[in-house]
MARFIPA-656452 format. One line per field, with one value per residue: residue in one letter; y, z, x of N, C-alpha, C in turn. Coordinates in Angstrom, 3 decimals, padded with zeros to 6 digits. Each point is the difference from the previous one (the first is absolute). Layout:
N
res <- (a,...)
n.Y <- (Y,...)
n.Z <- (Z,...)
n.X <- (X,...)
ca.Y <- (Y,...)
ca.Z <- (Z,...)
ca.X <- (X,...)
c.Y <- (Y,...)
c.Z <- (Z,...)
c.X <- (X,...)
END
This chain:
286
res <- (x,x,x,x,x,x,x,x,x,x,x,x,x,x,x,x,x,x,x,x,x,x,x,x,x,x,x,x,x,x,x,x,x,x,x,x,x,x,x,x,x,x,x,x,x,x,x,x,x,x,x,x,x,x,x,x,x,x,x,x,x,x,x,x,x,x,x,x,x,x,x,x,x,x,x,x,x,x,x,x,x,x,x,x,x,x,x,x,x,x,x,x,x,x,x,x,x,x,x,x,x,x,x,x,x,x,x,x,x,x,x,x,x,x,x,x,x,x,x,x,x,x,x,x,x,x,x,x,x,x,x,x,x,x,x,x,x,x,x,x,x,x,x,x,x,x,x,x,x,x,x,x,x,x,x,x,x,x,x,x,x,x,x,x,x,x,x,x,x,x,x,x,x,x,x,x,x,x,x,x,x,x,x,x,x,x,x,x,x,x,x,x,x,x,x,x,x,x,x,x,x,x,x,x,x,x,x,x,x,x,x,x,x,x,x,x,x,x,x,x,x,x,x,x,x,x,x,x,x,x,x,x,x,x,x,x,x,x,x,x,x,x,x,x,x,x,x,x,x,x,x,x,x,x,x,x,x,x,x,x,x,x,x,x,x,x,x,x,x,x,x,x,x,x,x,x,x,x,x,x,x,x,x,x,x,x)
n.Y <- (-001.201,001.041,000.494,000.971,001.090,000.983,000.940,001.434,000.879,001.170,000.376,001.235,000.173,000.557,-001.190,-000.647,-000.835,-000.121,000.253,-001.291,-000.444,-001.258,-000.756,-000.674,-001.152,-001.286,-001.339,-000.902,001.430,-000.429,-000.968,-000.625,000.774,-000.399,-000.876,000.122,-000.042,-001.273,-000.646,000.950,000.017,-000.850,-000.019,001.049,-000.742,000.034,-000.420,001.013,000.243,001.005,-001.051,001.246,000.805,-000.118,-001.145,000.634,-000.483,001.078,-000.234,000.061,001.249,000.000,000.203,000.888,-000.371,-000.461,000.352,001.216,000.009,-000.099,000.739,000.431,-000.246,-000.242,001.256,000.331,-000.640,000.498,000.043,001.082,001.202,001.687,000.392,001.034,000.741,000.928,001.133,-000.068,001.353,-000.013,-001.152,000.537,-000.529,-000.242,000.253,000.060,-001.013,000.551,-000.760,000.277,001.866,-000.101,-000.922,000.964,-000.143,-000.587,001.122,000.936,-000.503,000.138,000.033,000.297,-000.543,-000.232,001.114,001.120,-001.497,000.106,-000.058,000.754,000.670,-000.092,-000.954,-000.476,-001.354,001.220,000.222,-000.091,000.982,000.597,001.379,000.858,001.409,000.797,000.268,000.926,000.180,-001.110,000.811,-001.244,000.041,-000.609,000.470,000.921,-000.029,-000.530,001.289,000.483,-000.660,000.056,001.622,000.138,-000.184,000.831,000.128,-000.896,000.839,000.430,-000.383,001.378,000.231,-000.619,000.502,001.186,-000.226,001.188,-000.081,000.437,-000.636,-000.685,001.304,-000.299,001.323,000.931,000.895,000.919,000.121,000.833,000.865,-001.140,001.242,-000.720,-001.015,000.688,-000.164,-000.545,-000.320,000.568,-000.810,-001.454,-000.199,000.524,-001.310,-000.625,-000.183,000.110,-000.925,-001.330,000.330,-000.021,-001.278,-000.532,000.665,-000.367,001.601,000.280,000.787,-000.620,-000.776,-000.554,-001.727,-000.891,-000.280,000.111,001.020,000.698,-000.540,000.561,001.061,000.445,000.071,001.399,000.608,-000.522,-000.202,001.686,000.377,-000.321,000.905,001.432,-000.414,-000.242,001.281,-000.556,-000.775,-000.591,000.625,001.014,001.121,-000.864,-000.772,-001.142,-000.049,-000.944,-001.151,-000.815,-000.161,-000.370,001.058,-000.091,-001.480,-000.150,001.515,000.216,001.217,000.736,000.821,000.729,001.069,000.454,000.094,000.931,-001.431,001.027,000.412,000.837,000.381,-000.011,000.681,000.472,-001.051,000.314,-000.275,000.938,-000.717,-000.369,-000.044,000.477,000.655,000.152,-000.809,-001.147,000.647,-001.704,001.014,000.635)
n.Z <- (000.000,-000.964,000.625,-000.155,000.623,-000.658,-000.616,001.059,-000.944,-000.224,000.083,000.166,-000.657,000.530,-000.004,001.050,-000.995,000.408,001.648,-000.453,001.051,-000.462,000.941,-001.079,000.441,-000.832,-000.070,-001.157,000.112,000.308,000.672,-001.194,-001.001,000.322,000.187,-001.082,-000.793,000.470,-000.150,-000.511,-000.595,000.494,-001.150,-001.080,001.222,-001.256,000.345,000.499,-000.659,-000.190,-000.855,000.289,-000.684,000.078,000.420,-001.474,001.121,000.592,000.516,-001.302,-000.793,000.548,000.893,-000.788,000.379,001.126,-000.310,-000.984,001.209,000.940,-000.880,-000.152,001.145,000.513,-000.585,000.632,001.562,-000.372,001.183,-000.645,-000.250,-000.448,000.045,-000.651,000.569,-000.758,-000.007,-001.179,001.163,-000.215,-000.278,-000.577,000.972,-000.763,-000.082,001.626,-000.064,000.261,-000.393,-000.880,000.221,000.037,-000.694,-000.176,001.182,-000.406,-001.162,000.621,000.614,-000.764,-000.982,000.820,000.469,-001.943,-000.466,001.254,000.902,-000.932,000.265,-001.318,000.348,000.871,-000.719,-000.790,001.247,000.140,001.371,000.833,-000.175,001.059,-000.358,001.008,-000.340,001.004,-000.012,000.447,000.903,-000.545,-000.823,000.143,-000.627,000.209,-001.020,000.285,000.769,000.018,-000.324,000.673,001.402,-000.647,-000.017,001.537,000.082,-000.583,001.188,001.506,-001.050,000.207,-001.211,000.325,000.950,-000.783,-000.871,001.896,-000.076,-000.155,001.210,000.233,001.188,-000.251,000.868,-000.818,-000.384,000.860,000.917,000.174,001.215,-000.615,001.177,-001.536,-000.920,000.646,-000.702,000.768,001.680,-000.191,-000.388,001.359,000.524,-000.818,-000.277,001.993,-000.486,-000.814,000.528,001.477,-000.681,-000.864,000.680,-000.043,000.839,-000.631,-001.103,000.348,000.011,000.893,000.900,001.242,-000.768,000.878,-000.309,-000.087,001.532,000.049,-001.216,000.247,000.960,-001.073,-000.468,001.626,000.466,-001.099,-000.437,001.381,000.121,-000.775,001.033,000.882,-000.534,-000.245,001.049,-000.336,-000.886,-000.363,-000.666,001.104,-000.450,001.053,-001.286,-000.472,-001.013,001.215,-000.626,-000.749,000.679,000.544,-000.303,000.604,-000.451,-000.623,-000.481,-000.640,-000.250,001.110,-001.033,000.033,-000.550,000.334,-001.418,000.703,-001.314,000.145,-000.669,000.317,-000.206,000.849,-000.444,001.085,-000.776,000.823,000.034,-000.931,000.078,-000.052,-000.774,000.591,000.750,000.969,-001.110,000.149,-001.042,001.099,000.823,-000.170,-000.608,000.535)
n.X <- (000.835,-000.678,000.809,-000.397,000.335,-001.235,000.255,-000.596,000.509,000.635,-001.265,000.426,001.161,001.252,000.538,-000.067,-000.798,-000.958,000.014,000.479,000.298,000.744,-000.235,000.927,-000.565,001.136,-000.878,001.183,-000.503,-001.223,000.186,001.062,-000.567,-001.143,-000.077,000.388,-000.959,-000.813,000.948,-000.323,-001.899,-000.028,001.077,-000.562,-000.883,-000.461,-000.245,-000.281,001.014,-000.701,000.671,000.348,000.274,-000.901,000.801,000.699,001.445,000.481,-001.139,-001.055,000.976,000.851,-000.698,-000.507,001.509,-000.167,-001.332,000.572,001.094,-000.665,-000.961,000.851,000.574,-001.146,-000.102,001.388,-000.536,-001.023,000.097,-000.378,-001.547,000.375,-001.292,000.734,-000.738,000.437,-000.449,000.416,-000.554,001.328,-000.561,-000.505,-001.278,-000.423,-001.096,000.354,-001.041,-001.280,-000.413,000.559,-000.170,-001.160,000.046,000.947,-000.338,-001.347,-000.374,000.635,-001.024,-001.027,000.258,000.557,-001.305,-000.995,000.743,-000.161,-000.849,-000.707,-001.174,-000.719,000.846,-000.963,-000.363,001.259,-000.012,-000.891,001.080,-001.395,000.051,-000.457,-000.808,000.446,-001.324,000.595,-000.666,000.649,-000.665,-000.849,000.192,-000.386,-001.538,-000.746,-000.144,000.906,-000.126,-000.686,000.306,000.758,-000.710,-000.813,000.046,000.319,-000.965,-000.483,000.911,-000.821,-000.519,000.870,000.532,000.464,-000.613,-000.748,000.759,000.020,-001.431,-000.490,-000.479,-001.154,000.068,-001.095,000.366,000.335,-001.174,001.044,-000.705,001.507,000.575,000.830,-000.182,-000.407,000.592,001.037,-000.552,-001.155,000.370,000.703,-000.851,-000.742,001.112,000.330,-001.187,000.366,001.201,-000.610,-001.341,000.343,001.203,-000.724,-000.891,001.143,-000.815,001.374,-000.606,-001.021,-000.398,-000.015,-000.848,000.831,-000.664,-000.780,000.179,-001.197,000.763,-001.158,-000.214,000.498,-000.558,-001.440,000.480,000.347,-001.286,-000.286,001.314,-000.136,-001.618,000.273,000.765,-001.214,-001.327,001.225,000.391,-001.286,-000.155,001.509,-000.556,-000.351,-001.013,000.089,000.527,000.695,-000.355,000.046,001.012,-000.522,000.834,-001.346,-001.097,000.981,000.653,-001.213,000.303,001.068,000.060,000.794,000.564,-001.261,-000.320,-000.937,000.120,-001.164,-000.130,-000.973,-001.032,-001.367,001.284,-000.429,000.966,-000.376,000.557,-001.179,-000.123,000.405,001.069,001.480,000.793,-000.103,001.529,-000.958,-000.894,000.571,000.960,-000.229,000.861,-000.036,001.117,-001.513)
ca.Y <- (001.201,001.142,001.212,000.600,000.780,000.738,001.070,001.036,001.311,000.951,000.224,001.512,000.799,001.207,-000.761,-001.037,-001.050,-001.560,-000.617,-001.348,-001.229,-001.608,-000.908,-001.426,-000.660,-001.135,-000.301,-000.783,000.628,000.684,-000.242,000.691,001.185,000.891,-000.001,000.817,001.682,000.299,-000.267,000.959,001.059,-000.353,-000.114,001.403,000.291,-000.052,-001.649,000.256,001.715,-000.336,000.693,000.659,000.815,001.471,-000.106,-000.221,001.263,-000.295,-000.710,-001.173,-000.208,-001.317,-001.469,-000.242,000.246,-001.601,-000.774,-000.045,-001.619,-001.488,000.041,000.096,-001.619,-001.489,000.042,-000.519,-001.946,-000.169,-000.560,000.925,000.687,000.783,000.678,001.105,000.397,001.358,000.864,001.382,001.167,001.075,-000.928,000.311,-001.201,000.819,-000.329,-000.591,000.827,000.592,-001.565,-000.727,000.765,-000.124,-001.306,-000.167,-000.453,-001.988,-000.179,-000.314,-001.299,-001.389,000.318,-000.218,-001.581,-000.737,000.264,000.245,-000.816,-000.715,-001.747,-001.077,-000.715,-000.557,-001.423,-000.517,-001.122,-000.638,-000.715,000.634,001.229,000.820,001.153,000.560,001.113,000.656,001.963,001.393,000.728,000.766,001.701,-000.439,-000.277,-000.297,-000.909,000.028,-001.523,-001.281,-000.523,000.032,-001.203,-000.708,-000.015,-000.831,-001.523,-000.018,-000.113,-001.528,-000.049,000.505,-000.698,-000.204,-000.842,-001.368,-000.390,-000.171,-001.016,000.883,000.263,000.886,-000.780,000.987,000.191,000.294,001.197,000.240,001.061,-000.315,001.237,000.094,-000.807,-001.835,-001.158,000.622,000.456,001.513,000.619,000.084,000.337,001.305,001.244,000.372,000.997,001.637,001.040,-000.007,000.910,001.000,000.622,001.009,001.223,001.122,000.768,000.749,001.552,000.443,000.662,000.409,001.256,001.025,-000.705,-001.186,-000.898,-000.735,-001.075,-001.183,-000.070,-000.311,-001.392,-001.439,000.601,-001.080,-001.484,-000.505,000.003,-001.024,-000.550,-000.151,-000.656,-001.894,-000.427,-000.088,-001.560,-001.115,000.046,001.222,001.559,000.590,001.497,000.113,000.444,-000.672,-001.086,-000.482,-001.172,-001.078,-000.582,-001.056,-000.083,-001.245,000.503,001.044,-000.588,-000.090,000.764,000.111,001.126,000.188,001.491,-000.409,001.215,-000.316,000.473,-000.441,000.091,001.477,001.414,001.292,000.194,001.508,000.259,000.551,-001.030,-000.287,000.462,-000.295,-001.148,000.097,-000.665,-001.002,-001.052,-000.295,-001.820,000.065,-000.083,-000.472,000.211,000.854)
ca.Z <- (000.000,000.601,001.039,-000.280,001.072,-000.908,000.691,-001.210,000.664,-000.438,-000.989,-000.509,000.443,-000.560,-001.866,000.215,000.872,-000.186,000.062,000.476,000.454,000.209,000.585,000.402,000.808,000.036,001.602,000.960,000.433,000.565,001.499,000.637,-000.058,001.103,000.905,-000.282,-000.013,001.260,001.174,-000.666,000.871,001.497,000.148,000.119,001.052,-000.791,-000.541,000.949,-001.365,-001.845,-000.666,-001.872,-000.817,000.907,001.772,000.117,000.571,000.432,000.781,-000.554,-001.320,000.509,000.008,-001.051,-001.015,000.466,-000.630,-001.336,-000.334,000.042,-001.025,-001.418,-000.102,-000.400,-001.558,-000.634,-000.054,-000.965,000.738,000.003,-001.596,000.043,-001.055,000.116,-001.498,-000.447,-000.991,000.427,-000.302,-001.581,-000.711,000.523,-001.357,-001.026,-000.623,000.865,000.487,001.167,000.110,000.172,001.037,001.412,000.404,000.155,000.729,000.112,-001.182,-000.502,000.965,-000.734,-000.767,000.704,000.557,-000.669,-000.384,000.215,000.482,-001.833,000.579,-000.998,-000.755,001.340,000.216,-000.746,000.084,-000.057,001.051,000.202,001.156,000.565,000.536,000.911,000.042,001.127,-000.557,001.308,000.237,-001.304,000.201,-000.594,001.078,-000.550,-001.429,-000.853,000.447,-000.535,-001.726,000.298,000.284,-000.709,-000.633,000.571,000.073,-001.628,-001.222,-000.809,-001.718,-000.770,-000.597,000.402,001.499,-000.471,-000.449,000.773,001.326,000.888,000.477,000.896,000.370,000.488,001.201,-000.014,-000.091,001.186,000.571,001.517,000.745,000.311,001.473,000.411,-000.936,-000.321,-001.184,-001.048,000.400,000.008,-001.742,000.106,000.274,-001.523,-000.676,000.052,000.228,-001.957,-000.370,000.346,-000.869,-001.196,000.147,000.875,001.403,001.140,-000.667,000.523,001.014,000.878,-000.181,-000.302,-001.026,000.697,000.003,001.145,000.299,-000.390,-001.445,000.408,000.270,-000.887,-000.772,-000.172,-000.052,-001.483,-000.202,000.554,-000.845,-001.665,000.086,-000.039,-001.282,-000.670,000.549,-000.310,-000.980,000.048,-000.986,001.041,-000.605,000.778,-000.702,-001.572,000.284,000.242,-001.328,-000.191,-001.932,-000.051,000.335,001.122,001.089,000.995,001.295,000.652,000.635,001.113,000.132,-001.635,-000.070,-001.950,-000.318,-000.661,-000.780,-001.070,-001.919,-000.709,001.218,-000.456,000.974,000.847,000.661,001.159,000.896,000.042,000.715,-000.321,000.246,001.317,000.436,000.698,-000.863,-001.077,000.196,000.810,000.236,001.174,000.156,000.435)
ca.X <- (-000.835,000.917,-000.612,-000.056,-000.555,-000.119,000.061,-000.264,000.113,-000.240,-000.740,000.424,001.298,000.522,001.284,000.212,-001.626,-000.502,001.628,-000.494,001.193,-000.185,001.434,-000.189,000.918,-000.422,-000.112,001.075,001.116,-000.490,000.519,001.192,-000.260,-000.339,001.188,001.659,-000.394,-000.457,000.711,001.210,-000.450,000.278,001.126,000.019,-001.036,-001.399,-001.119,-001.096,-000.469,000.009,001.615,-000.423,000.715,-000.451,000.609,001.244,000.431,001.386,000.434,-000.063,000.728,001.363,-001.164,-000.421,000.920,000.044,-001.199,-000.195,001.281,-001.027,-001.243,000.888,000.335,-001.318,-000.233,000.907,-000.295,-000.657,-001.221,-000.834,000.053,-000.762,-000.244,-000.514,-000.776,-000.333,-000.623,000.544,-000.817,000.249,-000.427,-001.332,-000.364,-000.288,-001.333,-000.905,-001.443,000.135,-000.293,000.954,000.982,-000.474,000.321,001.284,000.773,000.165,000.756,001.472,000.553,000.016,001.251,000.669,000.033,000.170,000.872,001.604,001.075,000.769,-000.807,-000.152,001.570,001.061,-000.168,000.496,-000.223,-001.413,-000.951,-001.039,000.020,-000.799,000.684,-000.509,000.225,000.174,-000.359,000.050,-001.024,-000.153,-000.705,-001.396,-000.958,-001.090,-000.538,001.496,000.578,-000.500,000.490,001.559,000.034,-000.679,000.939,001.009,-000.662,-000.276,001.833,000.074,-000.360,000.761,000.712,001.503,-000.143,-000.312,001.168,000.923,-000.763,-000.283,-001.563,-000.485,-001.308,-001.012,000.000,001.368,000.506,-000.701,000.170,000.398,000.283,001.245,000.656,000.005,000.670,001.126,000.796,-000.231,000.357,001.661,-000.474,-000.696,001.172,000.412,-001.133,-000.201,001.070,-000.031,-001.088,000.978,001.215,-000.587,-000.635,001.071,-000.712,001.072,-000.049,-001.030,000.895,-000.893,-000.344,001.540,000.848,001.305,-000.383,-000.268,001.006,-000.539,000.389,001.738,-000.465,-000.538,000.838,001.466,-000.534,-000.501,001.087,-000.107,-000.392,000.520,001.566,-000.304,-000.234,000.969,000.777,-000.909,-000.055,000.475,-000.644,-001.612,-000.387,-001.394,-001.659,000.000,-000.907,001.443,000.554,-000.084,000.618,-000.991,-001.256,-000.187,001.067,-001.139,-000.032,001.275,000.224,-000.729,-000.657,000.359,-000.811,-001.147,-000.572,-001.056,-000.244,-000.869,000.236,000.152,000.551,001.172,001.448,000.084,001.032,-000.520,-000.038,001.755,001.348,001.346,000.789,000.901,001.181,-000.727,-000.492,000.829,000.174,000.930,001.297,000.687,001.279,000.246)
c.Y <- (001.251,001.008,001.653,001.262,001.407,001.521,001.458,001.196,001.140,-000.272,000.952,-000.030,001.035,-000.014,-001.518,-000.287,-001.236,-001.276,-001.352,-000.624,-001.217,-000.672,-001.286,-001.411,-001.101,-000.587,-000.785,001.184,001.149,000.108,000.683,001.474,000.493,-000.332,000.758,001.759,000.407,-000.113,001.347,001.077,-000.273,000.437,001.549,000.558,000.553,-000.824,000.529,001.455,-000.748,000.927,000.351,001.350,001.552,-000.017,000.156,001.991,-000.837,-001.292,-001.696,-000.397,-001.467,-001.047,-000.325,-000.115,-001.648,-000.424,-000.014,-001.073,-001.100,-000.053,000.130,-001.362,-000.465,000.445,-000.341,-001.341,-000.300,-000.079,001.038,000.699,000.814,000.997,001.774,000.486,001.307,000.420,001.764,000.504,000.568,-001.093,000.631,-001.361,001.193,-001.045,-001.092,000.692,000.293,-001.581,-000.609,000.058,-000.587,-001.391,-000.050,-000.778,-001.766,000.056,-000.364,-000.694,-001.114,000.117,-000.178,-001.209,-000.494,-000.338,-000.109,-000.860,-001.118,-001.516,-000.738,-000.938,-000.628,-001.328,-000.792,-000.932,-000.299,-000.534,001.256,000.822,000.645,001.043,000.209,001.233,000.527,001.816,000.246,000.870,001.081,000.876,-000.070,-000.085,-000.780,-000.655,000.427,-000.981,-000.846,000.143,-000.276,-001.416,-001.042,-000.486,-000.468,-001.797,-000.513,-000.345,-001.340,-000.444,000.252,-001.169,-000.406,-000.343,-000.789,-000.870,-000.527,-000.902,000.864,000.289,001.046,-000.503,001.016,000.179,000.393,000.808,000.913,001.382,-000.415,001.234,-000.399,000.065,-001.223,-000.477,001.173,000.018,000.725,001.279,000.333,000.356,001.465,001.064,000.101,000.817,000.830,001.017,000.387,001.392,001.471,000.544,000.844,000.663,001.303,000.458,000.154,001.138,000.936,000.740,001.045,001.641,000.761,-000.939,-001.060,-001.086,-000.357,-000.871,-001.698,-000.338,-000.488,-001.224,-001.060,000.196,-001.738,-001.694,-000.318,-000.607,-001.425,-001.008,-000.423,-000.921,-001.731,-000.208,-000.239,-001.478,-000.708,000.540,001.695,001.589,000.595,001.311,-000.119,000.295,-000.997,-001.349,-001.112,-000.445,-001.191,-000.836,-000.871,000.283,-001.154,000.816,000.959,-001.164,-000.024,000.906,000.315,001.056,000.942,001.473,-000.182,001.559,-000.462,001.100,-000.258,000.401,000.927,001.225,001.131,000.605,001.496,000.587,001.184,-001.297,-000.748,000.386,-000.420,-001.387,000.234,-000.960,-001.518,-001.031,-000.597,-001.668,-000.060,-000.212,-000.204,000.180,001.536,000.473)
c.Z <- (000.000,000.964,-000.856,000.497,-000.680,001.368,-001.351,001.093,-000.888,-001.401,-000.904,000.584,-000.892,-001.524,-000.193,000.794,000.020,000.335,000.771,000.327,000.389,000.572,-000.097,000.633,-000.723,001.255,000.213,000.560,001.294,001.253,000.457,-000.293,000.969,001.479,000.630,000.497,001.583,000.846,-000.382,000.885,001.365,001.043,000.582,000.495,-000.535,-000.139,000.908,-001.182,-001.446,-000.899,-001.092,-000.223,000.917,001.233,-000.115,000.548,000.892,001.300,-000.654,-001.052,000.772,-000.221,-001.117,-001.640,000.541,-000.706,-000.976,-000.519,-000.396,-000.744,-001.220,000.014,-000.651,-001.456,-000.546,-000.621,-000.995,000.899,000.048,-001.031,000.527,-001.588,-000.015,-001.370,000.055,-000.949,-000.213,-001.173,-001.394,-001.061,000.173,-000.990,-000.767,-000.464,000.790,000.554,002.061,000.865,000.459,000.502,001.435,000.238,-000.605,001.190,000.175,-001.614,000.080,001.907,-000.596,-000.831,001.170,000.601,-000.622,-000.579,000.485,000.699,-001.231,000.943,-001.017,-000.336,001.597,-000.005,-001.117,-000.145,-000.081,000.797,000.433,001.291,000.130,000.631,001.240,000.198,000.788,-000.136,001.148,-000.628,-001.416,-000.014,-001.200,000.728,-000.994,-001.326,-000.380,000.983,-000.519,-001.609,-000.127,000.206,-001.385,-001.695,-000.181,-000.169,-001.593,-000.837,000.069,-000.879,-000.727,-000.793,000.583,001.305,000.027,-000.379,000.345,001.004,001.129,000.609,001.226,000.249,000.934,001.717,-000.131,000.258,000.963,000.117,001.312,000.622,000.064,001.127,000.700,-000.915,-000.299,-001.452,-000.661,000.612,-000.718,-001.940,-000.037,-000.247,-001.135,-000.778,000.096,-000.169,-001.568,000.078,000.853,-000.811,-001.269,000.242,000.640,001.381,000.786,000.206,001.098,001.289,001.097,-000.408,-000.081,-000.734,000.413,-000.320,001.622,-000.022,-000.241,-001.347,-000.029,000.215,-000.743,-001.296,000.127,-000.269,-001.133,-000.224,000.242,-001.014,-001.268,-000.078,-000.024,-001.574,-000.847,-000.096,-000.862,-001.407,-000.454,-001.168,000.075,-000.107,000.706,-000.549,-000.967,000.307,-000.221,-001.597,000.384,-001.211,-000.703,000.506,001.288,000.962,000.923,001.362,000.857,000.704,001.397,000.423,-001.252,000.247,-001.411,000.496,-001.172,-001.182,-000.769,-001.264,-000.382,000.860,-000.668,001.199,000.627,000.281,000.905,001.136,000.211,000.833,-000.041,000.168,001.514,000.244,000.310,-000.394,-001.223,000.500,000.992,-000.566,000.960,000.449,000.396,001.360)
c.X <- (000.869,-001.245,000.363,-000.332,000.369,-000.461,-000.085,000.916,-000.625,-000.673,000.073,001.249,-000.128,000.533,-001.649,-001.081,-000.259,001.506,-001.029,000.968,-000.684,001.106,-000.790,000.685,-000.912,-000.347,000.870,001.024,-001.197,000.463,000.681,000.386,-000.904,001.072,001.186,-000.658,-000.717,001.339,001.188,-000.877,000.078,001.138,000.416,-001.065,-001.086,-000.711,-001.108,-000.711,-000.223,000.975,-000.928,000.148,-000.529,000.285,001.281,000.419,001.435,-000.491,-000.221,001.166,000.796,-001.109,-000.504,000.795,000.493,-000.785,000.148,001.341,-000.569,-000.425,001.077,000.784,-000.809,000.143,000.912,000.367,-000.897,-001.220,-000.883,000.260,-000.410,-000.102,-000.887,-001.025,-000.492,-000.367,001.120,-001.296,000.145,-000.571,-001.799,-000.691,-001.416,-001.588,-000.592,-001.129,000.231,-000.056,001.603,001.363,-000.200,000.361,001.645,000.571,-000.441,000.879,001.382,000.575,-000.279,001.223,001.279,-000.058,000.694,001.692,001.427,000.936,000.223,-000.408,000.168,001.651,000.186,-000.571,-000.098,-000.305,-001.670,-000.845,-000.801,000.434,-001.094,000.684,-001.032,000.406,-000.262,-000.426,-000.151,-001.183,-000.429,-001.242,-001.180,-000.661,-001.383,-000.078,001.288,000.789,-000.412,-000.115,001.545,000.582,-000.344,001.257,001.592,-000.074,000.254,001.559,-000.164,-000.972,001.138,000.832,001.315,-000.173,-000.352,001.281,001.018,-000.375,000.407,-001.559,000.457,-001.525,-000.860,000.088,002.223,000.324,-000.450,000.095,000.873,000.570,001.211,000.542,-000.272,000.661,001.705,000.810,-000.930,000.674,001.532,-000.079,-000.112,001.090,000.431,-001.094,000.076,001.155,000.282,-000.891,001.002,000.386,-000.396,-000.771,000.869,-000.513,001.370,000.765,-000.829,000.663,-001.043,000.086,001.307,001.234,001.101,-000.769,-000.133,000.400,-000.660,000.268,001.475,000.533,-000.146,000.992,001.292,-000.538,-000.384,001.599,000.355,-000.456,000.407,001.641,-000.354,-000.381,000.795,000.876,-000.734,-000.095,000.845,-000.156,-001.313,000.080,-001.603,-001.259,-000.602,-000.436,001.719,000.046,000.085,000.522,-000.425,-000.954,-000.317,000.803,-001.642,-000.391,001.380,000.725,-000.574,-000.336,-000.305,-001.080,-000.475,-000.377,-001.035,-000.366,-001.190,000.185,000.031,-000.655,000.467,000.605,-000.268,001.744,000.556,000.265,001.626,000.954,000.528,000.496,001.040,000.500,-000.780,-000.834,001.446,-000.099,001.144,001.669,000.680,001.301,-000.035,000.824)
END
């Protein structure tokens, strides 16, 4: 089985929307991944808080730079996936009805389920898997839930999940609260520190023009973050959808960012900004 534990942030940024993060854990590696990560939060006297991106400040960064060791290990091992998904703003999509703005957000989570951990290339051999989907508190309610869900249900019609002897059985798919499930928690910090960065919230300066020491803060923990990705994929470029050299490398990679583009757009270049040091591709001989 895989587990799958899907999460949303910023709906509107500033560059940068519609940000979705997924961590997944096969289950011959579930155990011992949750394991490792509970006994790491334990370790650094949290297992009583919920780790996630708006608690980060000088007294959580050390603790929370232990967690993110742990969690970049497991990906490293292969024993975990995580996946980012954005929208940059200057892409405007172009001849959608008022209908279908409004249902932008099950739109392009579906598209993200379906897509960005590359399921269809992860089972070669044909034997029958079942996924289990995990959604943090989704910001549906009523008959758009239950078209979302439905639709979710609907990829096992699909040819190519068929193909892969891939299902998603009925009750698989769940609503859950993230302070019961830690690998959305320790996911949270990677999501919020992507949506942070590209949106320049560490820019952001108070009335007499000083950053808040908390910014300062998530600032060194994004850095943090980007230096592990880099290790795992060294021409990692934060705004851009990751390169890929096979179409099997969307299951194999253990970490990967998808810039979502729609078919037909026009380019706001009011919504842009400068190429910076920071988004540039890592340089590990810096």
């Amino acid at each position: 089985m895989y587990y799958i534990w899907t999460d949303e942030s910023d709906s509107q940024g500033r560059y940068y929307s519609n940000f979705y993060g997924g961590i997944m854990i096969l289950s011959k590696h579930y155990e011992e991944t949750l394991n490792r990560l509970q006994a790491v939060v334990k370790d650094v006297g949290l297992e009583k808080e919920e780790i996630k991106w708006q608690k980060v400040n000088e007294y959580t960064e050390e603790r929370y730079k232990r967690i993110l060791d742990v969690l970049f290990a497991l990906l490293g091992e292969g024993k975990a996936k995580i996946r980012i998904f954005f929208r940059h703003r200057q892409f405007e999509p172009q001849g959608l009805t008022n209908e279908q703005r409004r249902k932008e957000y099950p739109k392009l989570y579906y598209q993200f389920i379906k897509n960005d951990f590359g399921l269809i290339y992860s089972n070669p051999k044909g034997k029958e898997i079942r996924i289990r989907l995990l959604i943090d508190d989704m910001p549906l309610k009523g008959r758009d839930k239950e078209e979302f869900l439905k639709a979710i249900y609907r990829l096992n019609d699909l040819k190519s999940f068929q193909k892969a002897n891939l299902h998603i059985h009925e009750g698989d798919v769940a609503e859950v609260d993230s302070k019961k499930h830690l690998p959305l928690q320790v996911m949270d910090l990677v999501l919020g520190s992507m949506c942070f960065r590209l949106n320049d919230k560490q820019k952001e300066r108070s009335i007499d023009g000083s950053r808040a020491k908390r910014n300062i803060v998530k600032e060194r923990i994004y850095k943090y973050i980007r230096d592990k990705i880099c290790v795992l994929y060294p021409g990692f470029n934060i705004g851009v959808t990751t390169p890929i050299t096979k179409q099997p490398d969307l299951w194999e990679m253990p970490y990967l960012h998808w810039n979502f583009v729609p078919t037909n757009y026009k380019k706001n270049e009011s919504l842009t900004k400068r190429h910076k040091k920071e988004t540039a591709p890592c340089n590990l001989h810096k």
